[in-house]
N, CA, C and O atoms as a Tinker XYZ file with bonds, in Angstrom:
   428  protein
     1  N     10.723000    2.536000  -99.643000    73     2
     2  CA    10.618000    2.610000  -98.200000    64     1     3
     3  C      9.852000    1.416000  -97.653000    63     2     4     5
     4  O     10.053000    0.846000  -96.580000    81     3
     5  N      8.927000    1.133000  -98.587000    73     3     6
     6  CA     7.875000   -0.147000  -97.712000    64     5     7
     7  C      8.906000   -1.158000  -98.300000    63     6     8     9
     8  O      8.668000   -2.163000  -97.630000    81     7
     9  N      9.532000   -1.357000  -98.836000    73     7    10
    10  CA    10.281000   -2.709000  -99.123000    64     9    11
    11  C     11.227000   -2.350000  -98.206000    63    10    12    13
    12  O     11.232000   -3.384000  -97.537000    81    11
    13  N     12.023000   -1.644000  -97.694000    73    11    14
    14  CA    13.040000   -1.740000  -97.209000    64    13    15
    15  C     12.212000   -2.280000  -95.539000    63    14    16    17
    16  O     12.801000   -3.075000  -94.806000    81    15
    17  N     10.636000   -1.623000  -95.108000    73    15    18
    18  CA    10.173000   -2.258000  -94.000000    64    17    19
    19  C     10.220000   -3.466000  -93.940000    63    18    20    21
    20  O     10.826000   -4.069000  -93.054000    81    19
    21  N      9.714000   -3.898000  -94.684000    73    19    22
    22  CA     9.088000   -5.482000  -95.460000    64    21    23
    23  C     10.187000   -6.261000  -95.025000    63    22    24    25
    24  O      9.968000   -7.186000  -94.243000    81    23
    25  N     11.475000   -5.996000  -95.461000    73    23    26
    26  CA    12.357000   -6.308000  -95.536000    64    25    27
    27  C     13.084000   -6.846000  -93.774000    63    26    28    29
    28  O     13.302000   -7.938000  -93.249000    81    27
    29  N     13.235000   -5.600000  -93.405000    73    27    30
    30  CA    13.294000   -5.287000  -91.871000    64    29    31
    31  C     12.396000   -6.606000  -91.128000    63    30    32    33
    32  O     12.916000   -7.543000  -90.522000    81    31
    33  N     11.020000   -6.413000  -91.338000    73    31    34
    34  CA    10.036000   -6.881000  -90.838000    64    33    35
    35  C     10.439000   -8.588000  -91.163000    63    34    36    37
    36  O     10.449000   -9.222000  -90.108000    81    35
    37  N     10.742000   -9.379000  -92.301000    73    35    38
    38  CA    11.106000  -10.340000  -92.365000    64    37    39
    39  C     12.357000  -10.882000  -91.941000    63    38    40    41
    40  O     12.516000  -12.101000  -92.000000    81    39
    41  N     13.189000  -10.201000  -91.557000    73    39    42
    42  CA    14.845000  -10.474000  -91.043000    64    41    43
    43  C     14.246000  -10.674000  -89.466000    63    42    44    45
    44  O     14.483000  -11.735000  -88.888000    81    43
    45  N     13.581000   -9.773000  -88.901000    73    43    46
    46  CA    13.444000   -9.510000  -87.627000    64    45    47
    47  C     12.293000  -10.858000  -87.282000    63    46    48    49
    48  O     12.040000  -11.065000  -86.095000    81    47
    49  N     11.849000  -11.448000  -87.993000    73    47    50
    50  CA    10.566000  -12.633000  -87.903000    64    49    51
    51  C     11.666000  -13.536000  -88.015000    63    50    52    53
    52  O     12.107000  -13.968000  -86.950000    81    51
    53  N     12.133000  -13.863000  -88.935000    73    51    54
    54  CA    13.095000  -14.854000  -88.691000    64    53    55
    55  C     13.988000  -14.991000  -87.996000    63    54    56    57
    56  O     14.143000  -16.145000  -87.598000    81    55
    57  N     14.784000  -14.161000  -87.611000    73    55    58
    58  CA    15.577000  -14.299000  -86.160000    64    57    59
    59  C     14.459000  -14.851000  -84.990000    63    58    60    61
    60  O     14.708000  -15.793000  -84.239000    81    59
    61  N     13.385000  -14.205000  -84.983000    73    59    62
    62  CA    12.637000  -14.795000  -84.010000    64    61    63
    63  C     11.809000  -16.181000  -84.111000    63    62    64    65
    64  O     11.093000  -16.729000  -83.272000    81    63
    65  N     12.062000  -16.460000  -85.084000    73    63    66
    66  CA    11.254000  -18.093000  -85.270000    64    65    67
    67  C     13.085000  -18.530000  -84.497000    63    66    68    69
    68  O     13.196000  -19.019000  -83.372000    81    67
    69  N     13.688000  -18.371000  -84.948000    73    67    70
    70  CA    15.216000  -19.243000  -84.807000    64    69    71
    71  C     15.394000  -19.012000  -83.435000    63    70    72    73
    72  O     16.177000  -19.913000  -83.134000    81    71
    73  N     15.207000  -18.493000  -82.603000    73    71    74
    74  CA    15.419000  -17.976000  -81.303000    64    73    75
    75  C     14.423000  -18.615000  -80.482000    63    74    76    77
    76  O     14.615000  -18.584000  -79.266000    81    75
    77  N     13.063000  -19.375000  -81.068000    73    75    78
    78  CA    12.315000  -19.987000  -80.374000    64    77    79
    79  C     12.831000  -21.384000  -79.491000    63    78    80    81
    80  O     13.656000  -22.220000  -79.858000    81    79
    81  N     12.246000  -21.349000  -78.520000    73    79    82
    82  CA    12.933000  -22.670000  -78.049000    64    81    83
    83  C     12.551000  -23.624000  -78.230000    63    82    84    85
    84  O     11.338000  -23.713000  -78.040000    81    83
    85  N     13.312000  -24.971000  -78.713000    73    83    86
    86  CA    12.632000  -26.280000  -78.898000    64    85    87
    87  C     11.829000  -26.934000  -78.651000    63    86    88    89
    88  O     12.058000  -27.432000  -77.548000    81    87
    89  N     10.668000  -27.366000  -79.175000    73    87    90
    90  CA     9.186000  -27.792000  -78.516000    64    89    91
    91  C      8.560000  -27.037000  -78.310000    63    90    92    93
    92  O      7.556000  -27.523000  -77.791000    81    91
    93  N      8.436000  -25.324000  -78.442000    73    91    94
    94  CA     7.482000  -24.744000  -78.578000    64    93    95
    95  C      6.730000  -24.582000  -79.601000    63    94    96    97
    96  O      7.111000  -24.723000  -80.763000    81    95
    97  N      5.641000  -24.284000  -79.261000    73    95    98
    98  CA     5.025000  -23.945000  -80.935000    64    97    99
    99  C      4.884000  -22.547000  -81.072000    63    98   100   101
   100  O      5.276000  -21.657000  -80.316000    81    99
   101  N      4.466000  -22.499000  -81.800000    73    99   102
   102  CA     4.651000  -20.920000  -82.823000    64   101   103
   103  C      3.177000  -20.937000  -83.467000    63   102   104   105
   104  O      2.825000  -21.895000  -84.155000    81   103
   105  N      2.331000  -19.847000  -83.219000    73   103   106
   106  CA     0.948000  -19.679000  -83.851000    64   105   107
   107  C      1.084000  -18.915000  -85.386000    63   106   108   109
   108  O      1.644000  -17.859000  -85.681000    81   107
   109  N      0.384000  -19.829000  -86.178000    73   107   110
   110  CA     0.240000  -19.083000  -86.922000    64   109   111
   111  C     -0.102000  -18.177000  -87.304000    63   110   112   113
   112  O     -1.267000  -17.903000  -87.017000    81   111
   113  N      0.806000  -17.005000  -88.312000    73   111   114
   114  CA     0.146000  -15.904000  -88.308000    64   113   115
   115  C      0.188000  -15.174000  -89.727000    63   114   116   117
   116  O      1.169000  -15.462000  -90.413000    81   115
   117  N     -0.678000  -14.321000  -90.240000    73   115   118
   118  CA    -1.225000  -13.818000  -91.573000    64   117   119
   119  C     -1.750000  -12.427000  -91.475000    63   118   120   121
   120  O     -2.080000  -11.786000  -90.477000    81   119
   121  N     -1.751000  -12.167000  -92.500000    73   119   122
   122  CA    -2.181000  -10.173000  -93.087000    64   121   123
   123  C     -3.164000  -10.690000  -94.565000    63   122   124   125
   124  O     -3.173000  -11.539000  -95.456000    81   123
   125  N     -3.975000   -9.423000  -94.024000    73   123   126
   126  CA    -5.143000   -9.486000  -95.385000    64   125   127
   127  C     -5.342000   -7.724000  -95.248000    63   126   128   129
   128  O     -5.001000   -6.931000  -94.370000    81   127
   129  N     -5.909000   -7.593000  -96.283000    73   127   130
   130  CA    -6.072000   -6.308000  -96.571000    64   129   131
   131  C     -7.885000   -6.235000  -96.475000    63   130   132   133
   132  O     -8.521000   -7.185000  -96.933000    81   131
   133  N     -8.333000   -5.508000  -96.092000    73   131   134
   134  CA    -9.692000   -5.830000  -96.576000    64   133   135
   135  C    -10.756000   -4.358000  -95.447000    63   134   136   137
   136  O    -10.369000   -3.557000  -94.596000    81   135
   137  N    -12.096000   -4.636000  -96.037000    73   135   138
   138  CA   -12.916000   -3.685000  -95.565000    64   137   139
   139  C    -13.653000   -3.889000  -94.484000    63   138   140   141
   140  O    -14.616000   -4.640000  -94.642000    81   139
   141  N    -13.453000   -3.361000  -93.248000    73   139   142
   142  CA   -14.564000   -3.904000  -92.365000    64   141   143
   143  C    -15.720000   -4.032000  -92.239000    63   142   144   145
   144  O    -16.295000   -3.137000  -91.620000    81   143
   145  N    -16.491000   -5.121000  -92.737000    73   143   146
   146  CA   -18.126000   -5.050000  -92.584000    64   145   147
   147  C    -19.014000   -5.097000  -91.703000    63   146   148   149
   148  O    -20.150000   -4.837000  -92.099000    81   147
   149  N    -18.844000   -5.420000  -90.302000    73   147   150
   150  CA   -19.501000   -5.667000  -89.155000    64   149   151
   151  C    -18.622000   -5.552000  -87.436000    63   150   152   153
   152  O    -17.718000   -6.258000  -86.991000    81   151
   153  N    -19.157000   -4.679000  -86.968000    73   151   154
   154  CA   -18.281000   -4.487000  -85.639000    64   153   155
   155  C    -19.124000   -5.611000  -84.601000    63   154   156   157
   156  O    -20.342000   -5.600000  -84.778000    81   155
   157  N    -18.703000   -6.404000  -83.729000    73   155   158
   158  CA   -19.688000   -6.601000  -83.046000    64   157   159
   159  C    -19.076000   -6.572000  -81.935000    63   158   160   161
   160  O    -17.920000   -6.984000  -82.024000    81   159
   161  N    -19.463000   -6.179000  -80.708000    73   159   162
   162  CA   -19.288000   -5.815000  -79.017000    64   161   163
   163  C    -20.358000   -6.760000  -78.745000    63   162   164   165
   164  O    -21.459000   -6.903000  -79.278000    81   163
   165  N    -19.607000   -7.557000  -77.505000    73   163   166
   166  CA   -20.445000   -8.064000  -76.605000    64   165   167
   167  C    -20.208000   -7.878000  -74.869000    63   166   168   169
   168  O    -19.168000   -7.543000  -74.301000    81   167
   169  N    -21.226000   -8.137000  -74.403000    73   167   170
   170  CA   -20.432000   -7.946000  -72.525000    64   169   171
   171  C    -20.851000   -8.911000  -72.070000    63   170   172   173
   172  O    -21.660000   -8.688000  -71.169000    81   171
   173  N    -20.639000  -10.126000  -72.318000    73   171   174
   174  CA   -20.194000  -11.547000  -71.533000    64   173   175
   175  C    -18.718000  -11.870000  -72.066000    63   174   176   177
   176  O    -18.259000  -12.966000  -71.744000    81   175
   177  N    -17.994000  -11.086000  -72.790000    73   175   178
   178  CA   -16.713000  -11.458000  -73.416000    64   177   179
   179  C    -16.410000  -13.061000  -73.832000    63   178   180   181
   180  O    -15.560000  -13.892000  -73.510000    81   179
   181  N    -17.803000  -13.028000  -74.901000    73   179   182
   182  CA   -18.152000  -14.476000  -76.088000    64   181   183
   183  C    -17.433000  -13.604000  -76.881000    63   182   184   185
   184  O    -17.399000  -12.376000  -76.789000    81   183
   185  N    -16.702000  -14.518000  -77.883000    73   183   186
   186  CA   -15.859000  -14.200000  -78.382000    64   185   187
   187  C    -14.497000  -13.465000  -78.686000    63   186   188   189
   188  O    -13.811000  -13.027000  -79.610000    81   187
   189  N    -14.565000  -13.661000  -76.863000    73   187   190
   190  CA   -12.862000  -12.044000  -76.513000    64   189   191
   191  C    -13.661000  -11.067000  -76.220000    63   190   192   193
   192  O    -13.230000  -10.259000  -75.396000    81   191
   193  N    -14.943000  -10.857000  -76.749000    73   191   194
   194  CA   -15.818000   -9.795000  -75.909000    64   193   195
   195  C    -15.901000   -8.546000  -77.309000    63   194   196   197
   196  O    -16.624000   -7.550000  -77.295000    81   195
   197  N    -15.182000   -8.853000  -78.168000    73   195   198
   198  CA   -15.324000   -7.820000  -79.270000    64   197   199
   199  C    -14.821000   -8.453000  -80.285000    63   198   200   201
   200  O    -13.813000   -9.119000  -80.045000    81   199
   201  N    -15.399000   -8.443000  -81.823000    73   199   202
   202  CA   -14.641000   -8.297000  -83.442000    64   201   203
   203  C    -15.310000   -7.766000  -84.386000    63   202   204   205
   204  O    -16.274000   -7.007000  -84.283000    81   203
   205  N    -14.570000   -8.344000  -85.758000    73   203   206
   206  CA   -14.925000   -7.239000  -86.608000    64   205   207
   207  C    -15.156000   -8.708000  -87.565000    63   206   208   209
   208  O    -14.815000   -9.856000  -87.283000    81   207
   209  N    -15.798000   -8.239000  -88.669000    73   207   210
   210  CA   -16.381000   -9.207000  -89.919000    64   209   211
   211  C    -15.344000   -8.280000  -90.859000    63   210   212   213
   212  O    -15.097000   -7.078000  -90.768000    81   211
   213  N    -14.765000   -9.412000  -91.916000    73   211   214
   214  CA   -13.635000   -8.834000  -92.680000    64   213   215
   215  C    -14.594000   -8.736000  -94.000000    63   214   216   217
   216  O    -15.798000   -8.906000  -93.810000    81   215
   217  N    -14.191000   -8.504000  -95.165000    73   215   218
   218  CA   -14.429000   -8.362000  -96.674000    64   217   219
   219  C    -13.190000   -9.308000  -97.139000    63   218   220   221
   220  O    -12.721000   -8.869000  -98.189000    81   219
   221  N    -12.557000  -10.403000  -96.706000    73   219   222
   222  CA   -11.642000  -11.041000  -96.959000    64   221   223
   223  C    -11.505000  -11.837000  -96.060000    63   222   224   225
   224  O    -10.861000  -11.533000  -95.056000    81   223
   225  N    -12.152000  -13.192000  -96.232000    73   223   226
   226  CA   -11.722000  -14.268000  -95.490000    64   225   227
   227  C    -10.423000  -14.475000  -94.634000    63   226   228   229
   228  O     -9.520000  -14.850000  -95.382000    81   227
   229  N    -10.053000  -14.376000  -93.474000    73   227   230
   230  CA    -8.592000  -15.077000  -93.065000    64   229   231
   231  C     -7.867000  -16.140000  -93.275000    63   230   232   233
   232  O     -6.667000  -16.371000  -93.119000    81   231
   233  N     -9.162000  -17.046000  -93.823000    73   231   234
   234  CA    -8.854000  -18.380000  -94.241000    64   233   235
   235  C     -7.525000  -17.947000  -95.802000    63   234   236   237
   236  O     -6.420000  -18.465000  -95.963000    81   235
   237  N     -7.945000  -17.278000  -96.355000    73   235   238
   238  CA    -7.005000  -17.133000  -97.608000    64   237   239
   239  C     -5.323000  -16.651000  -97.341000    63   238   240   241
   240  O     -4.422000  -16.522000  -98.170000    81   239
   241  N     -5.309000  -16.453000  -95.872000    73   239   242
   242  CA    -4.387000  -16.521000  -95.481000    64   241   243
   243  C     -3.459000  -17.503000  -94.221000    63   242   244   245
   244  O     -2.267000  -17.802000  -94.145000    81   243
   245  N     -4.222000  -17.695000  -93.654000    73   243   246
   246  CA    -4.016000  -18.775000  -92.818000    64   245   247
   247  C     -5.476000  -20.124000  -92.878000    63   246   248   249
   248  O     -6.646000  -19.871000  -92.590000    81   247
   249  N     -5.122000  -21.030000  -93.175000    73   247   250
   250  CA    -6.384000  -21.738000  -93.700000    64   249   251
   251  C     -7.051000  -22.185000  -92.173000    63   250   252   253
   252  O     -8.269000  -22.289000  -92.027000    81   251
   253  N     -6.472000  -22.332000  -91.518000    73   251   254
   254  CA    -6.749000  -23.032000  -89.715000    64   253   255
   255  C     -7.415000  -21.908000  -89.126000    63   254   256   257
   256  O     -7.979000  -22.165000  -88.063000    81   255
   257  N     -7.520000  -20.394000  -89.656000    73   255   258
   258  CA    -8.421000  -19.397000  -89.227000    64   257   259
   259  C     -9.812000  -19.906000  -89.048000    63   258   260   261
   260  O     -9.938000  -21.122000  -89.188000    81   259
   261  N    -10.681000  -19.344000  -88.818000    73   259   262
   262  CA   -12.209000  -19.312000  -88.296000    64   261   263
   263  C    -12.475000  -18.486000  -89.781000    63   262   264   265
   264  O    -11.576000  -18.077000  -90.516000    81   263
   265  N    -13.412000  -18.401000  -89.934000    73   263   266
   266  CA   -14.068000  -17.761000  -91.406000    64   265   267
   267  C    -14.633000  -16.378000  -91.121000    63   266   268   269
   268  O    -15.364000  -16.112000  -90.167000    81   267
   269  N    -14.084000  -15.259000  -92.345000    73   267   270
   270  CA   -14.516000  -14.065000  -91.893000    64   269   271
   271  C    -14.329000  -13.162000  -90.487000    63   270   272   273
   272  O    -14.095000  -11.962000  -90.629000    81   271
   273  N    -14.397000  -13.539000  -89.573000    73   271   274
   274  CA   -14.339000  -13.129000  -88.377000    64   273   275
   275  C    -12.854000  -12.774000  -87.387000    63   274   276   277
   276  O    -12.312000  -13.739000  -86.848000    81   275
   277  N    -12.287000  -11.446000  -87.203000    73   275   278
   278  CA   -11.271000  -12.156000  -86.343000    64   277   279
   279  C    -11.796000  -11.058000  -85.040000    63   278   280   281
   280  O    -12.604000  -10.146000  -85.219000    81   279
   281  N    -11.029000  -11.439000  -83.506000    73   279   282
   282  CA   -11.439000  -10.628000  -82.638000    64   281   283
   283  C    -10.341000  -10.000000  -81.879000    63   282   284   285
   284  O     -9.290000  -10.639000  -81.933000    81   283
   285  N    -10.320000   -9.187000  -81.360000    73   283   286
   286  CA    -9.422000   -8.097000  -80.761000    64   285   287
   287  C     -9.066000   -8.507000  -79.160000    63   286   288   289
   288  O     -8.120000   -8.055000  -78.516000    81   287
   289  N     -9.877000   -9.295000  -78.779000    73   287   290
   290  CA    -9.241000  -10.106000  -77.591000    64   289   291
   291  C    -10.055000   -8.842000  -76.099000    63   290   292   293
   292  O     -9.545000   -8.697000  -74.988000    81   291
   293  N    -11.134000   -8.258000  -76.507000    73   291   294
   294  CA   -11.041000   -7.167000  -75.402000    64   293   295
   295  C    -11.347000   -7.994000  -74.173000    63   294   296   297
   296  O    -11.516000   -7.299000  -73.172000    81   295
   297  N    -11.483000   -9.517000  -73.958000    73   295   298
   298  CA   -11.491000   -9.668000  -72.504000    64   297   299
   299  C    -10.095000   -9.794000  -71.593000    63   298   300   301
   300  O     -9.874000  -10.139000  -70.432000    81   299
   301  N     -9.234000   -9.323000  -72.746000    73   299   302
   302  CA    -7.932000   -9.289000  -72.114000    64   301   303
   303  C     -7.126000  -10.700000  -72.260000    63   302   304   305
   304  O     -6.020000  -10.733000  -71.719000    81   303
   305  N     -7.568000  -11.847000  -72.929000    73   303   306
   306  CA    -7.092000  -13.003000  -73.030000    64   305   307
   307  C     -5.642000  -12.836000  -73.716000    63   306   308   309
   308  O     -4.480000  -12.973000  -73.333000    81   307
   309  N     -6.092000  -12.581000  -74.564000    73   307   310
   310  CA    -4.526000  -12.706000  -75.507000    64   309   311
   311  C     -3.768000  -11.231000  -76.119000    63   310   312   313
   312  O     -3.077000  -11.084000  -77.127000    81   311
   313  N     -4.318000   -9.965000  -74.801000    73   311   314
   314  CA    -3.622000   -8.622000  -75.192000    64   313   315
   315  C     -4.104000   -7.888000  -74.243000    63   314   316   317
   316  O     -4.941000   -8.414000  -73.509000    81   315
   317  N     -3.758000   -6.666000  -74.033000    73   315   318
   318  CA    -4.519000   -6.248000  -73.131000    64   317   319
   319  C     -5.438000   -5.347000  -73.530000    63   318   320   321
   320  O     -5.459000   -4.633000  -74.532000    81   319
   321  N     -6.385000   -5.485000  -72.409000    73   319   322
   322  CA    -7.592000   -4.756000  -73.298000    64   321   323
   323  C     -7.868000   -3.571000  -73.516000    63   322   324   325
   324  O     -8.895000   -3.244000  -74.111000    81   323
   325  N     -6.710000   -2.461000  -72.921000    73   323   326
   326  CA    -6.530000   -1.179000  -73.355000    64   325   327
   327  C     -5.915000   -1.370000  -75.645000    63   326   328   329
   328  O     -6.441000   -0.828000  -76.618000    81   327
   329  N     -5.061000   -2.051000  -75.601000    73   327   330
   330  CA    -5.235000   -2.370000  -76.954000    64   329   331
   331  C     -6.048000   -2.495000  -77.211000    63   330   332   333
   332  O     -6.577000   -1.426000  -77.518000    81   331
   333  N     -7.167000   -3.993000  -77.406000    73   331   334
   334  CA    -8.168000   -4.755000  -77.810000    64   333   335
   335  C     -8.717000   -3.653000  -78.217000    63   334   336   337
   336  O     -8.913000   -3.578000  -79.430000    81   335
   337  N     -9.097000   -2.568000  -77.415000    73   335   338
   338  CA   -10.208000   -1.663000  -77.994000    64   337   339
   339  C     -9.689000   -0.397000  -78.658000    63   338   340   341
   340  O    -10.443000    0.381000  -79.242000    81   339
   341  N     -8.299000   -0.206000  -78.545000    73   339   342
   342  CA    -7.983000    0.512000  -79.518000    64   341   343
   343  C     -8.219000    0.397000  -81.214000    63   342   344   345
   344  O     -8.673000    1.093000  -82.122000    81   343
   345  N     -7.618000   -0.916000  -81.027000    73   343   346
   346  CA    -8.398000   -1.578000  -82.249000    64   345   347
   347  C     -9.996000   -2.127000  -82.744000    63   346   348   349
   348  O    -10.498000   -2.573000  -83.776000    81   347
   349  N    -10.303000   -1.906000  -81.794000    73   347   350
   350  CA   -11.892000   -1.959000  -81.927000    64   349   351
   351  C    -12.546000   -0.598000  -82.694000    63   350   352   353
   352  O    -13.509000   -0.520000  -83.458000    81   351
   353  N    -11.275000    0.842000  -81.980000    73   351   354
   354  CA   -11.648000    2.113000  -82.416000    64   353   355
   355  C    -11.973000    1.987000  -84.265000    63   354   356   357
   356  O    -12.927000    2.171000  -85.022000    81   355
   357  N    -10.244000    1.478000  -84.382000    73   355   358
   358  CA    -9.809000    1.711000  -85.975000    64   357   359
   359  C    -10.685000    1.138000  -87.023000    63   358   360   361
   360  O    -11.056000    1.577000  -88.111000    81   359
   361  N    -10.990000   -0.359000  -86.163000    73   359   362
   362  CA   -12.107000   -1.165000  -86.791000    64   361   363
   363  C    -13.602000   -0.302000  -87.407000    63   362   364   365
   364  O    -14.188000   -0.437000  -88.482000    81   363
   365  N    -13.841000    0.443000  -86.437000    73   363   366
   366  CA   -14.996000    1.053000  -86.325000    64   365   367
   367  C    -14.756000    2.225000  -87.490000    63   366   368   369
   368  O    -15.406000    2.364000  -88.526000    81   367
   369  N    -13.442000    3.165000  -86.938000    73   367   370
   370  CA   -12.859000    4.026000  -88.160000    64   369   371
   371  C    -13.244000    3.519000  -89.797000    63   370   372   373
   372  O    -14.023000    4.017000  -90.610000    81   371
   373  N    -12.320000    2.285000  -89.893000    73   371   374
   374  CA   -13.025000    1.902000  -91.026000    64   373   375
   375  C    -13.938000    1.398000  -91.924000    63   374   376   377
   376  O    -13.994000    1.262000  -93.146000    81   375
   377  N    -14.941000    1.056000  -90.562000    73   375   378
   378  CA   -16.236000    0.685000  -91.113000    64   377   379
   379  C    -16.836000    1.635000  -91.525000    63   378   380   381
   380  O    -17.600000    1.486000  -92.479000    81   379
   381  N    -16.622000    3.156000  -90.790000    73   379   382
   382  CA   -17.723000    4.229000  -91.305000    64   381   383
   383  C    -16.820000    5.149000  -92.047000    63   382   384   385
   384  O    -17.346000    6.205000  -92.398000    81   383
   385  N    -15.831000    5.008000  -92.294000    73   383   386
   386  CA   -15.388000    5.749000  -93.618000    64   385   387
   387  C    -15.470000    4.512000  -94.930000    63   386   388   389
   388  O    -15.603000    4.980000  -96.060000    81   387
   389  N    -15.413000    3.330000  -94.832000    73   387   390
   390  CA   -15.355000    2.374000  -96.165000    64   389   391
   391  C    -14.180000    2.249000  -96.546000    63   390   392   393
   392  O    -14.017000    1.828000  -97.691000    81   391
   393  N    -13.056000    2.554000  -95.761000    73   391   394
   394  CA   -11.462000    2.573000  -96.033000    64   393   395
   395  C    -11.128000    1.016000  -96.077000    63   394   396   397
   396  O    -12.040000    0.379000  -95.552000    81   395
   397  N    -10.270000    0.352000  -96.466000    73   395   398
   398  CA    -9.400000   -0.738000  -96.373000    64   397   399
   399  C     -8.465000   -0.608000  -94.984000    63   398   400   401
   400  O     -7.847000    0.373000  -94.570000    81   399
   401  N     -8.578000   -1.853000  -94.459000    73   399   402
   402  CA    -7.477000   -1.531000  -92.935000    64   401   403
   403  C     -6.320000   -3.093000  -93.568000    63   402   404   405
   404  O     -6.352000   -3.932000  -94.468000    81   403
   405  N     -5.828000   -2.883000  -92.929000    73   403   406
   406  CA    -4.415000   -4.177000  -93.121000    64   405   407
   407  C     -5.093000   -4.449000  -91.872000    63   406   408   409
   408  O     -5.729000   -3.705000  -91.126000    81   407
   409  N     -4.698000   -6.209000  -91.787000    73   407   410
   410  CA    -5.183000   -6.448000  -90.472000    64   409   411
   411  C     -4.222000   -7.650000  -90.391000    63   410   412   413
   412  O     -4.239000   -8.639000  -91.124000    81   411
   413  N     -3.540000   -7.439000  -89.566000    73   411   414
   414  CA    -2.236000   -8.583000  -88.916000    64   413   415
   415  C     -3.128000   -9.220000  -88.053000    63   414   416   417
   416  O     -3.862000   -8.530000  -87.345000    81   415
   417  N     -3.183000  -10.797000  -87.996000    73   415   418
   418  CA    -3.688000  -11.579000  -87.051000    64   417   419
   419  C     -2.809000  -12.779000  -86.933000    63   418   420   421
   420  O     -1.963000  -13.045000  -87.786000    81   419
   421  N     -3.083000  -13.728000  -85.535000    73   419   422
   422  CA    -2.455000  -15.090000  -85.562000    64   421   423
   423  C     -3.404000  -15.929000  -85.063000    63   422   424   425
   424  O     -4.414000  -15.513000  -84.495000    81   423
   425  N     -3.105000  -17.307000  -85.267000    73   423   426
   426  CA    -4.476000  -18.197000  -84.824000    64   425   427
   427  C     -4.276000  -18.393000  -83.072000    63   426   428
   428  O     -5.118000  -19.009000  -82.420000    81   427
């Protein structure tokens, strides 16, 4: 079943790189598996205004990442911030259970 997603999930990425229009760019983007070690909230929205500290560098997946750190965007920059903090929830979820989260990001 997860290969047949996987699968899905890569047909459907590539149609969409091919569908991009010429001269745009395309951000890079990467998955790590890892444990959340640090939530941090702020309210001057430094840094998107919320993230999380990984147990797995992003760099090992996208090397042009920032180190350790990615953020959820809650000042609304790059999602909206009814997301941002949904994921801020899960973040938090797995900091206080010690679970592993997948974490899809792009630069």
């Amino acid at each position: 079943m997860i290969s047949r997603i996987a699968s899905l999930f890569l047909t459907a990425l590539s149609v969409a790189l091919l569908l991009q229009a010429p001269g745009r760019a395309v951000a890079a983007s990467g998955y790590v598996e890892a444990r959340v070690i640090r939530v941090l909230m702020v309210g001057d929205n430094t840094f998107g205004g919320c993230m999380a500290a990984l147990s797995v560098d992003p760099k090992t997946a996208v090397p042009t990442c920032q180190s350790w750190w990615v953020t959820f965007s809650c000042s609304g920059d790059f999602t909206d911030a009814v997301r941002a903090y949904r994921m801020v929830d899960l973040a938090e979820l797995a900091l206080a259970t010690g679970k592993t989260a997948g974490v899809f990001f792009s630069r």
